[in-house]
N, CA and C atoms as an extended XYZ file, in Angstrom:
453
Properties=species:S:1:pos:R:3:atomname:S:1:resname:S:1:resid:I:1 pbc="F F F"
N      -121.513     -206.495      -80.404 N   UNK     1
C      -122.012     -207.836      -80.185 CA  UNK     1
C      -122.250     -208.553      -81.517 C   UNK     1
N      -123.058     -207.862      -82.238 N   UNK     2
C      -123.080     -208.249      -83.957 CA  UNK     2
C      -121.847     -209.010      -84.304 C   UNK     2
N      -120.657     -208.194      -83.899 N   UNK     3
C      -119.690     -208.534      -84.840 CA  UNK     3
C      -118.873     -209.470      -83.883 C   UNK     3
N      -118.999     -210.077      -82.897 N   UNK     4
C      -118.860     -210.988      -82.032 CA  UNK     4
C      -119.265     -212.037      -82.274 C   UNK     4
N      -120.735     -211.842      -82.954 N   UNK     5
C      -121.314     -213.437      -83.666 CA  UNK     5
C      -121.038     -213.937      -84.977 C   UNK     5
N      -120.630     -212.511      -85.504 N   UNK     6
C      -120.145     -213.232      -86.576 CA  UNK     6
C      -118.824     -213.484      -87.110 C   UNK     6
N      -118.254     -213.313      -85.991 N   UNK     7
C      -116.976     -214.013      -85.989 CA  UNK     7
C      -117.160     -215.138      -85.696 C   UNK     7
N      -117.758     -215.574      -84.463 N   UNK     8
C      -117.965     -216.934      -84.199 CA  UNK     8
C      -118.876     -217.968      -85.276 C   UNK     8
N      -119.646     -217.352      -86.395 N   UNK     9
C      -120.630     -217.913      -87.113 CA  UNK     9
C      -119.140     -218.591      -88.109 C   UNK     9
N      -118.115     -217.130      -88.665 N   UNK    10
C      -116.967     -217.692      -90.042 CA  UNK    10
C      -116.556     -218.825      -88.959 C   UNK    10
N      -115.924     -218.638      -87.687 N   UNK    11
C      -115.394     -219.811      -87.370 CA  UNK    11
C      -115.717     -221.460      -87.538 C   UNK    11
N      -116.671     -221.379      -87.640 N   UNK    12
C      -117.528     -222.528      -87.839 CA  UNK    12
C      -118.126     -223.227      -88.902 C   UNK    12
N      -118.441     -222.089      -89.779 N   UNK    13
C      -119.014     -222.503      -90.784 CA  UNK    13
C      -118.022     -223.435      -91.907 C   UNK    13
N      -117.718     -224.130      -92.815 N   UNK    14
C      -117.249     -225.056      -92.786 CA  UNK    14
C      -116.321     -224.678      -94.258 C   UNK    14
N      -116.947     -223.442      -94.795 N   UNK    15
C      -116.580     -223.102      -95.673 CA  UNK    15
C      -114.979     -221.553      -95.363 C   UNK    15
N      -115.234     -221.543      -93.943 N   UNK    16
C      -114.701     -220.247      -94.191 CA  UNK    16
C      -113.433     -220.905      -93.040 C   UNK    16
N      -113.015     -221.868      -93.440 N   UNK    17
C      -112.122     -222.783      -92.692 CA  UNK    17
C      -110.533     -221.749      -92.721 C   UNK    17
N      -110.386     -221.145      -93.829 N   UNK    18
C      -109.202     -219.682      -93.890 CA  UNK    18
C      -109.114     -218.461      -92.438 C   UNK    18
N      -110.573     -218.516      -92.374 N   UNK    19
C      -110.528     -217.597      -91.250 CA  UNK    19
C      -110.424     -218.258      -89.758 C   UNK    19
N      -110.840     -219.447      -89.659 N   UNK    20
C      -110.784     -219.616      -88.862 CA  UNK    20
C      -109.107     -220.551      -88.492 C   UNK    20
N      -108.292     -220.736      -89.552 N   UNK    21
C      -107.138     -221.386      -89.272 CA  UNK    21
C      -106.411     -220.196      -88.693 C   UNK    21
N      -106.775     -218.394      -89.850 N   UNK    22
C      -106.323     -217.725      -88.977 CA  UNK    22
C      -106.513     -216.793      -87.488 C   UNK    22
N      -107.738     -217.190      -87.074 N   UNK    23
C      -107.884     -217.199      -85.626 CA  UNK    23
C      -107.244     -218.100      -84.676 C   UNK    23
N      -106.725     -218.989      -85.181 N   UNK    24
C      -105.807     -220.053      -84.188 CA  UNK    24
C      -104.333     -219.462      -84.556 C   UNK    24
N      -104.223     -219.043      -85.440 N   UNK    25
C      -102.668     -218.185      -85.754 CA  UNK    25
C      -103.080     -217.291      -85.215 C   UNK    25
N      -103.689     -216.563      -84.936 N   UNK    26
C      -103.923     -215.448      -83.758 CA  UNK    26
C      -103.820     -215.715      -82.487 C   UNK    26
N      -104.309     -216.663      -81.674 N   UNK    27
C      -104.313     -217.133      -80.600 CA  UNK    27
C      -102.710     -217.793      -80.037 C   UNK    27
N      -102.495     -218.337      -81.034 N   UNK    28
C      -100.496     -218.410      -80.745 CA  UNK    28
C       -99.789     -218.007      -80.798 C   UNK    28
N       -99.707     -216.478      -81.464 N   UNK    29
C       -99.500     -215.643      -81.491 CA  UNK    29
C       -99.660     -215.182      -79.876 C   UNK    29
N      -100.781     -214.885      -79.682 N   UNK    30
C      -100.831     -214.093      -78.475 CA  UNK    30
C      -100.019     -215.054      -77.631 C   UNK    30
N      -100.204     -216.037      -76.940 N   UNK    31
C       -99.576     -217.245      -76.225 CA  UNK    31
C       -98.583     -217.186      -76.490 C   UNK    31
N       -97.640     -217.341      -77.717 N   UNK    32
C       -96.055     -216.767      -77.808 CA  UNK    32
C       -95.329     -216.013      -77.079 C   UNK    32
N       -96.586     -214.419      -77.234 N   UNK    33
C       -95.990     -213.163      -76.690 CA  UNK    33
C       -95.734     -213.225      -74.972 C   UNK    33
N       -96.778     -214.133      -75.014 N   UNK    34
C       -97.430     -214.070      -73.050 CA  UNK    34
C       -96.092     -215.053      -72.457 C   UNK    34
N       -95.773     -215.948      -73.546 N   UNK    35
C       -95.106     -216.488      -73.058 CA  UNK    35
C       -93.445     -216.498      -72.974 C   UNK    35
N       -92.992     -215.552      -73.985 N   UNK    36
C       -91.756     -214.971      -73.936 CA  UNK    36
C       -92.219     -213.926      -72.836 C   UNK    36
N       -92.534     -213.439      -72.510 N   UNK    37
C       -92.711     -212.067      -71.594 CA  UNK    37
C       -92.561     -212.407      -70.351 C   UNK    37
N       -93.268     -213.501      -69.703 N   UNK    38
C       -93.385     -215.017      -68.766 CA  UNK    38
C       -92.039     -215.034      -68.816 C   UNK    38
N       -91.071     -216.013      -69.734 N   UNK    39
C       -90.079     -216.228      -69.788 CA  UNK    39
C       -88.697     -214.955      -69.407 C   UNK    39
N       -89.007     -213.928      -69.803 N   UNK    40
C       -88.246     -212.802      -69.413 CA  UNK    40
C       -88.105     -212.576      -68.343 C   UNK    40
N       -89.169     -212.680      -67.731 N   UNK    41
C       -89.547     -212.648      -65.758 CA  UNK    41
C       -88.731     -213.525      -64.729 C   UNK    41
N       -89.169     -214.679      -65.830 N   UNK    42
C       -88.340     -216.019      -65.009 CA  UNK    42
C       -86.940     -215.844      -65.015 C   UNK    42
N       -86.078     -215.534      -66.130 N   UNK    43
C       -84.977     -215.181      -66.435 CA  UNK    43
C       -83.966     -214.448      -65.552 C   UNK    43
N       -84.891     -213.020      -65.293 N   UNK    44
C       -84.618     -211.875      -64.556 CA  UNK    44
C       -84.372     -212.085      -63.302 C   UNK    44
N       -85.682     -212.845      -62.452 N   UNK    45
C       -85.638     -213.191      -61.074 CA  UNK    45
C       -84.557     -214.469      -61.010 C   UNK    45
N       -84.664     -215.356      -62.096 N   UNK    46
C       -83.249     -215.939      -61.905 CA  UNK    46
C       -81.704     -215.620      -61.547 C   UNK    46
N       -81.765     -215.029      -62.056 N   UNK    47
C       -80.135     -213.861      -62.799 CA  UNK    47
C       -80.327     -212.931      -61.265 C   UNK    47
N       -81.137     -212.350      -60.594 N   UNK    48
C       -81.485     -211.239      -59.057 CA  UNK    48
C       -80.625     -213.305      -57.664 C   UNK    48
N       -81.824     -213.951      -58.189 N   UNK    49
C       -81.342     -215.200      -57.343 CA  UNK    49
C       -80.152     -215.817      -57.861 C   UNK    49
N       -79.247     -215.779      -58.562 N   UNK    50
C       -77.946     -215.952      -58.257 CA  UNK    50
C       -77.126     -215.546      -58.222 C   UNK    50
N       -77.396     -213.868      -57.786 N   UNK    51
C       -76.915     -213.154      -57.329 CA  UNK    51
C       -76.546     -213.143      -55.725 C   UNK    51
N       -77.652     -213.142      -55.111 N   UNK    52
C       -78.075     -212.818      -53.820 CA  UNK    52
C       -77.558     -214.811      -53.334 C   UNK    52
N       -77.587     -215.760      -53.857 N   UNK    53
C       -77.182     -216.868      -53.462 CA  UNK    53
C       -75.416     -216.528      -53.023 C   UNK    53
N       -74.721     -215.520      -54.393 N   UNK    54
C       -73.236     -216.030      -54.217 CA  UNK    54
C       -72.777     -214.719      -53.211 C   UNK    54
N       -73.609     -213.711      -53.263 N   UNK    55
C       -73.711     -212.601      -52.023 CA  UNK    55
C       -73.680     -213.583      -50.998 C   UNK    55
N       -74.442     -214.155      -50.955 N   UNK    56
C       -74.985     -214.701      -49.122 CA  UNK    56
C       -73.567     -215.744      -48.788 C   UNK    56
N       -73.243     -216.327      -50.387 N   UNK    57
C       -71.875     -217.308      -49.797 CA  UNK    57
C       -70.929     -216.844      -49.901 C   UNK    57
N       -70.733     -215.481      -50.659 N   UNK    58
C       -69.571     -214.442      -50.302 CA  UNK    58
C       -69.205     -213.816      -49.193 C   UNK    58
N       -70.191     -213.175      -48.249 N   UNK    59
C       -70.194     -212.002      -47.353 CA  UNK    59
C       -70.429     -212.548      -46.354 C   UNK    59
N       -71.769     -213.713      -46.274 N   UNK    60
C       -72.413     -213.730      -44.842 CA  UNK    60
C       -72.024     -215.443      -44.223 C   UNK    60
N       -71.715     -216.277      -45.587 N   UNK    61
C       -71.155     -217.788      -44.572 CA  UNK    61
C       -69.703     -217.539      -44.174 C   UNK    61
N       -69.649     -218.320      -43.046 N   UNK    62
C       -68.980     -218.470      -42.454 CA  UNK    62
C       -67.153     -218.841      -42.905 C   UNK    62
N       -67.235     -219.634      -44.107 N   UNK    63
C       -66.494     -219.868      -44.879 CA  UNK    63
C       -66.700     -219.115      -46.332 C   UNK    63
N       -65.715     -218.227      -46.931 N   UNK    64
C       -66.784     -217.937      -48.112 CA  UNK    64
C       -66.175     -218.421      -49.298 C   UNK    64
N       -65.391     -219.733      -49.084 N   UNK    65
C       -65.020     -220.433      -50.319 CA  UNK    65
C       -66.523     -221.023      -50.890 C   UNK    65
N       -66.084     -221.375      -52.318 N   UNK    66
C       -67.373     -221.944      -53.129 CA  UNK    66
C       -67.408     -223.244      -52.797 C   UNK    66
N       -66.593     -224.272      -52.658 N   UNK    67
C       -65.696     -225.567      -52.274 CA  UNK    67
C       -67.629     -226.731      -52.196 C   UNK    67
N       -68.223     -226.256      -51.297 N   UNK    68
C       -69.253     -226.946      -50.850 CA  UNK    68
C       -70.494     -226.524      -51.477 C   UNK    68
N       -70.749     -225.209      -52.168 N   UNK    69
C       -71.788     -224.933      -52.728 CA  UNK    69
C       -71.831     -224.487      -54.717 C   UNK    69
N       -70.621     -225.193      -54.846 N   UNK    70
C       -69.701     -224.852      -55.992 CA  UNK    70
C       -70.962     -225.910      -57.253 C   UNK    70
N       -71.253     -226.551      -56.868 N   UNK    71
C       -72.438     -227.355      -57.307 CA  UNK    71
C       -73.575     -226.419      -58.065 C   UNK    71
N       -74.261     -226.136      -56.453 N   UNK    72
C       -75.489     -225.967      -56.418 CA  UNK    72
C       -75.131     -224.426      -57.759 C   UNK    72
N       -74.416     -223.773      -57.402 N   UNK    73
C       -73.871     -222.423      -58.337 CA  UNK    73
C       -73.618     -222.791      -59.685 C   UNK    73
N       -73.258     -223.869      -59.845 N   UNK    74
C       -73.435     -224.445      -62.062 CA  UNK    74
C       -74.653     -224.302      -62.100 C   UNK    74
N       -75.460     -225.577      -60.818 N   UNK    75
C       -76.884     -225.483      -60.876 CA  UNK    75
C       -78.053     -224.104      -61.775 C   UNK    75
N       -77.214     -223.112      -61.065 N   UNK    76
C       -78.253     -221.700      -61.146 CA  UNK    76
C       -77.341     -221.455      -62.844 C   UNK    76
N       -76.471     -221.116      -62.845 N   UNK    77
C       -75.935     -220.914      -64.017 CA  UNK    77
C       -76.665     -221.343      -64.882 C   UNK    77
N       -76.814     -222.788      -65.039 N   UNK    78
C       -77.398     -223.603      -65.890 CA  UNK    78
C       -78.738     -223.545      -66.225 C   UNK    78
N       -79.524     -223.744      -65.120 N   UNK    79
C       -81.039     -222.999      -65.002 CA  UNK    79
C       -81.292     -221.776      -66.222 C   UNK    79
N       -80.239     -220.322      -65.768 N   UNK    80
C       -80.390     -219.308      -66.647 CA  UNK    80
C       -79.905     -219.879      -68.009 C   UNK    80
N       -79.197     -220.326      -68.405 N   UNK    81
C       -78.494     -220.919      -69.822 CA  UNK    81
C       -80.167     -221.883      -70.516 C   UNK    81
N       -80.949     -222.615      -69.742 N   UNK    82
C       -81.872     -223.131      -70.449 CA  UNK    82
C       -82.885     -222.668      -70.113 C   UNK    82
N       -83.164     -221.351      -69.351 N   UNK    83
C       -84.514     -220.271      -69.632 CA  UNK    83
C       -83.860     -219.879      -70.940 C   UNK    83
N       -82.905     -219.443      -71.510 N   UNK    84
C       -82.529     -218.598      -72.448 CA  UNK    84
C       -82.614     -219.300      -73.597 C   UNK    84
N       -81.984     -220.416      -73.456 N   UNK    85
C       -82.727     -221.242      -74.714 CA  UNK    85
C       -83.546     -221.818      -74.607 C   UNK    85
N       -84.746     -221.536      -73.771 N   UNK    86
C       -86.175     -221.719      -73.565 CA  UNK    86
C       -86.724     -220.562      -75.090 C   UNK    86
N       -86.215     -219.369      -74.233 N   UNK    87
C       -87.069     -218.017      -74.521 CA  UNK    87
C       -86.502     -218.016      -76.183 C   UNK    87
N       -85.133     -218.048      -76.713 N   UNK    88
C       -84.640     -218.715      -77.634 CA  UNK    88
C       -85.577     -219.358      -78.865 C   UNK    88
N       -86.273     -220.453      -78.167 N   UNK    89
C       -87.077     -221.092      -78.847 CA  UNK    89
C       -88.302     -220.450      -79.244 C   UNK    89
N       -88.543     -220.103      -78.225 N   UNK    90
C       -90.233     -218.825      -78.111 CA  UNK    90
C       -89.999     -218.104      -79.409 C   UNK    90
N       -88.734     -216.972      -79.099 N   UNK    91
C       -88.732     -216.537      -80.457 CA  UNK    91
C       -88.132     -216.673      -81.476 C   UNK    91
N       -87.540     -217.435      -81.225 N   UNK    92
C       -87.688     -218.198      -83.365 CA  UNK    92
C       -89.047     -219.086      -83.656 C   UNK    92
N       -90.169     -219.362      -83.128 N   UNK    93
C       -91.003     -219.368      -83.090 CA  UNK    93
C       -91.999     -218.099      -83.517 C   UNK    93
N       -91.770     -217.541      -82.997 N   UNK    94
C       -92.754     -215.857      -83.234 CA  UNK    94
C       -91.949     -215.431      -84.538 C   UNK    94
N       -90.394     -215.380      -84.866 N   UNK    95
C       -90.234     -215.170      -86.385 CA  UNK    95
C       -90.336     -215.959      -87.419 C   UNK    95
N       -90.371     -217.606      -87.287 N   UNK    96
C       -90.715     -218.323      -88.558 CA  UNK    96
C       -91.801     -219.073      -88.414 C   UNK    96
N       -92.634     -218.878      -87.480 N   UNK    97
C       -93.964     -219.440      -86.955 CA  UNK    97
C       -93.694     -221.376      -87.505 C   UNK    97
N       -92.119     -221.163      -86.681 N   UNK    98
C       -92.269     -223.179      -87.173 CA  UNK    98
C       -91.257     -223.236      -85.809 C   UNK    98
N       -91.289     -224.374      -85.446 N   UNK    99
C       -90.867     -225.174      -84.281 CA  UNK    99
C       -89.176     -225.060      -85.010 C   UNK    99
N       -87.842     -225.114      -84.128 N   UNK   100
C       -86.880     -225.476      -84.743 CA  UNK   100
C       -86.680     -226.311      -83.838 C   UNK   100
N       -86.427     -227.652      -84.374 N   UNK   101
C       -86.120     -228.983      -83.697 CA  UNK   101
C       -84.347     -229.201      -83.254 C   UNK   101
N       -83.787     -228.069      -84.050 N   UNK   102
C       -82.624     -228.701      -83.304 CA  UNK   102
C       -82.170     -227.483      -82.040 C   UNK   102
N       -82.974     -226.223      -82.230 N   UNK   103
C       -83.153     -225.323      -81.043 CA  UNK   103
C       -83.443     -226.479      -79.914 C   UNK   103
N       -84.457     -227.240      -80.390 N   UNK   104
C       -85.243     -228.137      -79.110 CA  UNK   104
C       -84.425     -229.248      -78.799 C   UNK   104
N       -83.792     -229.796      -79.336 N   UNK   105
C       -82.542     -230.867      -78.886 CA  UNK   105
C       -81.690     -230.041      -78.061 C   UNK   105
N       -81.159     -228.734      -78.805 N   UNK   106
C       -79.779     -228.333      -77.850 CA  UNK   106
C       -80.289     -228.123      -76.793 C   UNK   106
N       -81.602     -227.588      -76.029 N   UNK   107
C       -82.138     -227.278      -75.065 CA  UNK   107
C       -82.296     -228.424      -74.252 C   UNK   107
N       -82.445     -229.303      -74.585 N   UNK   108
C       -82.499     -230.416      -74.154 CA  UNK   108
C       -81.210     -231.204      -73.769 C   UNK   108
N       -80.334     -230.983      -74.484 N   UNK   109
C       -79.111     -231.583      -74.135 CA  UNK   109
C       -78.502     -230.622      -73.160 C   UNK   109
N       -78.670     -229.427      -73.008 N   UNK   110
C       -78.522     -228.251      -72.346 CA  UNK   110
C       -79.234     -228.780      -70.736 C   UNK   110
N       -80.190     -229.352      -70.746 N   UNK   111
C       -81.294     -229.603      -69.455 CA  UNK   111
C       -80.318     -230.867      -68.767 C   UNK   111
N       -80.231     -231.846      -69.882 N   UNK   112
C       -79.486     -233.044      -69.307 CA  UNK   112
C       -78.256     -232.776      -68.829 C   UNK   112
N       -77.079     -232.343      -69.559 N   UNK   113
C       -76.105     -232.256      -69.028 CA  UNK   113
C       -76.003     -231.354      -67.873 C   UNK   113
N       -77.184     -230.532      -67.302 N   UNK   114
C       -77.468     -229.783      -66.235 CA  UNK   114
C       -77.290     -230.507      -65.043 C   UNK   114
N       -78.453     -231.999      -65.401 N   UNK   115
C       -78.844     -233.008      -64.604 CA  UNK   115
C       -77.211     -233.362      -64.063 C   UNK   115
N       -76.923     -234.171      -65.072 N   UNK   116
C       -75.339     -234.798      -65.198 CA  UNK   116
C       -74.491     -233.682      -64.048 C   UNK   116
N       -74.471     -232.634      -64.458 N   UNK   117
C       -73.634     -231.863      -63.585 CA  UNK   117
C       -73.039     -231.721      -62.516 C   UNK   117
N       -74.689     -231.541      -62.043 N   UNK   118
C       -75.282     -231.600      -60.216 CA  UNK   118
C       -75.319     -233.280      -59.634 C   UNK   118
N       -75.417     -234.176      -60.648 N   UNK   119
C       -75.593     -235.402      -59.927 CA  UNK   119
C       -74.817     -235.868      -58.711 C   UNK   119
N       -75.404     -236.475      -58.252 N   UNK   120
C       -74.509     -236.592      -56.705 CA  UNK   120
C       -75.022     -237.756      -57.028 C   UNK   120
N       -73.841     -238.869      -56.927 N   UNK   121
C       -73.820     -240.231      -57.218 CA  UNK   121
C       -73.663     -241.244      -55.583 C   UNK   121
N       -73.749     -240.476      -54.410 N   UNK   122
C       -74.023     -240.766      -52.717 CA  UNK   122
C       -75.602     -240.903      -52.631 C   UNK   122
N       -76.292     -239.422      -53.104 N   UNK   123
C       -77.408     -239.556      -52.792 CA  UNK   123
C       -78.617     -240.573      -54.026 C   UNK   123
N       -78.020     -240.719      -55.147 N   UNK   124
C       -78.793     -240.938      -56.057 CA  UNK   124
C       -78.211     -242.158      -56.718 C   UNK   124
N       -78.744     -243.390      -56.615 N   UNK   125
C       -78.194     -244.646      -57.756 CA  UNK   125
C       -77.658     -244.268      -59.248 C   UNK   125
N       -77.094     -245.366      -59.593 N   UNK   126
C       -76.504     -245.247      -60.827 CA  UNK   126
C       -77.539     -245.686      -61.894 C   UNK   126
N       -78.342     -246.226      -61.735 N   UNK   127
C       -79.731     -246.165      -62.734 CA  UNK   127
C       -79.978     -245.374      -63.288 C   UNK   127
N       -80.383     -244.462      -62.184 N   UNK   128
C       -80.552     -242.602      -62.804 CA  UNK   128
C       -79.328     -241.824      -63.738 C   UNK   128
N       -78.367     -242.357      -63.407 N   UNK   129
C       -76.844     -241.842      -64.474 CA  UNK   129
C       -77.316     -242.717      -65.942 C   UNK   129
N       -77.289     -244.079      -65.509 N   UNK   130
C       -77.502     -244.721      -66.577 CA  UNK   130
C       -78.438     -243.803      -67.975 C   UNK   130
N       -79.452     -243.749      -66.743 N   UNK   131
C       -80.742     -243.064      -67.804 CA  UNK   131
C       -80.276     -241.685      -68.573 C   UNK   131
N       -80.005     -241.027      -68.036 N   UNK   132
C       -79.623     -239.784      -68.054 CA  UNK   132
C       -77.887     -239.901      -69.430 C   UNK   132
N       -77.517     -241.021      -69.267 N   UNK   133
C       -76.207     -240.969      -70.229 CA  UNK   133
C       -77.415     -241.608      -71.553 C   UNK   133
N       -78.226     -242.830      -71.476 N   UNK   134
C       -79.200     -242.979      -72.745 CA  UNK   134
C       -79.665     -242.120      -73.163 C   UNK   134
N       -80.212     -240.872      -72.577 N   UNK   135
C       -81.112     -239.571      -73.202 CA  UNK   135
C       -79.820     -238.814      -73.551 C   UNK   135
N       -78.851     -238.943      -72.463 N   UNK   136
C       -77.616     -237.506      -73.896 CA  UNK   136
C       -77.787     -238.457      -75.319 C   UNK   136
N       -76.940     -239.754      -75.143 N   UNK   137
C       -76.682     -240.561      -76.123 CA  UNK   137
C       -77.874     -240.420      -77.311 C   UNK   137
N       -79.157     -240.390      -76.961 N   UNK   138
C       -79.984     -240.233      -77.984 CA  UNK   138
C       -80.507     -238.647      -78.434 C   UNK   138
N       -80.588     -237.915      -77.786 N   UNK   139
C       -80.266     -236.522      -77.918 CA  UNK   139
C       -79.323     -236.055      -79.298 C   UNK   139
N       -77.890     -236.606      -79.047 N   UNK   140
C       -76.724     -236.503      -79.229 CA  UNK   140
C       -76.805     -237.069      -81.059 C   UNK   140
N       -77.390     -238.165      -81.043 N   UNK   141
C       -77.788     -239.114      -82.034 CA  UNK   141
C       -78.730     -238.124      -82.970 C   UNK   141
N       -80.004     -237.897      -82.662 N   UNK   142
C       -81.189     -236.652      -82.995 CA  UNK   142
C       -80.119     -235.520      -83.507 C   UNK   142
N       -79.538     -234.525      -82.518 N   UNK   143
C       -78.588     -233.462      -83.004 CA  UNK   143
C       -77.677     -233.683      -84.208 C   UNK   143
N       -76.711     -235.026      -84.696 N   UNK   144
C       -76.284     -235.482      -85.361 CA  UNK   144
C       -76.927     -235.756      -86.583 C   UNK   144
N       -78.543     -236.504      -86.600 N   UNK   145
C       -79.176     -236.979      -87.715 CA  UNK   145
C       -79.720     -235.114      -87.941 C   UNK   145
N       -80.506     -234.381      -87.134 N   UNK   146
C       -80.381     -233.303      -88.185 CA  UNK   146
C       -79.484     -232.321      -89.023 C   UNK   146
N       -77.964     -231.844      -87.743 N   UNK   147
C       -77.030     -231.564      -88.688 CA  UNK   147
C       -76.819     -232.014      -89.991 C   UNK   147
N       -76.583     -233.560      -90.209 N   UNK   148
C       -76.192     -234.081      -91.470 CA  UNK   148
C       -77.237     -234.433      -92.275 C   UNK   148
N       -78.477     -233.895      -92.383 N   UNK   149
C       -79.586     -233.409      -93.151 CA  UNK   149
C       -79.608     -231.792      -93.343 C   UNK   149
N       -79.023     -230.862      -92.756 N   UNK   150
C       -78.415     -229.393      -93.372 CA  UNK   150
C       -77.812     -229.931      -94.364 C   UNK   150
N       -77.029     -230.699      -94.347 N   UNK   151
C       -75.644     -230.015      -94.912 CA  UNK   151
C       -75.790     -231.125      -96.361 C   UNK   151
């Protein structure tokens, strides 16, 4: 208990601001781990569910061409492709304890062109395309302005 308070006393005290920056690097740390581990789960049961989706439209419909559900099946593909560069991000995170921004664009352009994919332009206005072609377009723009700051 002693040493419970006085952890909480360095945290605070105003001088020992070192220890306590690295108690918040501790704490994201842990949250990293919880959260790649999280992410592994999601991944897994993903990858089991699109399995058992192209089973069920292989074996048990009636038709077992893809023709009508050929969609929804990029859909899942895609899903697993941006858990992975979800989890991706997690850990290059946990090895350079810095955000990589263009990890986070491709993931992102990865999410949109997901959108784009599946769009069904019957059920859904062209507003929503619209929007969805401005966010690649600026995405696309972002990915571009950091490449040509590498190089």
């Amino acid at each position: 208990m002693n040493k419970f308070i006085k952890t909480i006393k360095n945290i605070f005290l105003p001088e020992q601001d070192e220890i306590f920056l690295q108690f918040i690097e501790g704490i994201e740390l842990i949250v990293s781990k919880v959260l790649s581990l999280a992410m592994i789960s999601v991944i897994i049961f993903a990858v089991f569910d699109l399995i058992v989706f192209i089973g069920k439209k292989l074996f048990f419909a009636p038709n077992p061409l893809f023709k009508d559900s050929l969609f929804e099946i990029f859909g899942l593909f895609l899903n697993i492709l941006i858990a992975l560069e979800i989890l991706e991000n997690i850990t290059a995170y946990l090895r350079k304890q810095v955000f990589q921004v263009e990890l986070v664009i491709v993931t992102s352009l990865i999410a949109v062109a997901r959108k784009i994919i599946i769009y069904d332009l019957e059920k859904k206005g062209g507003e929503a395309l619209i929007g969805l072609a401005l966010a690649t377009f600026a995405l696309s723009i972002s990915f571009w302005i950091i490449q040509s700051r590498k190089n």
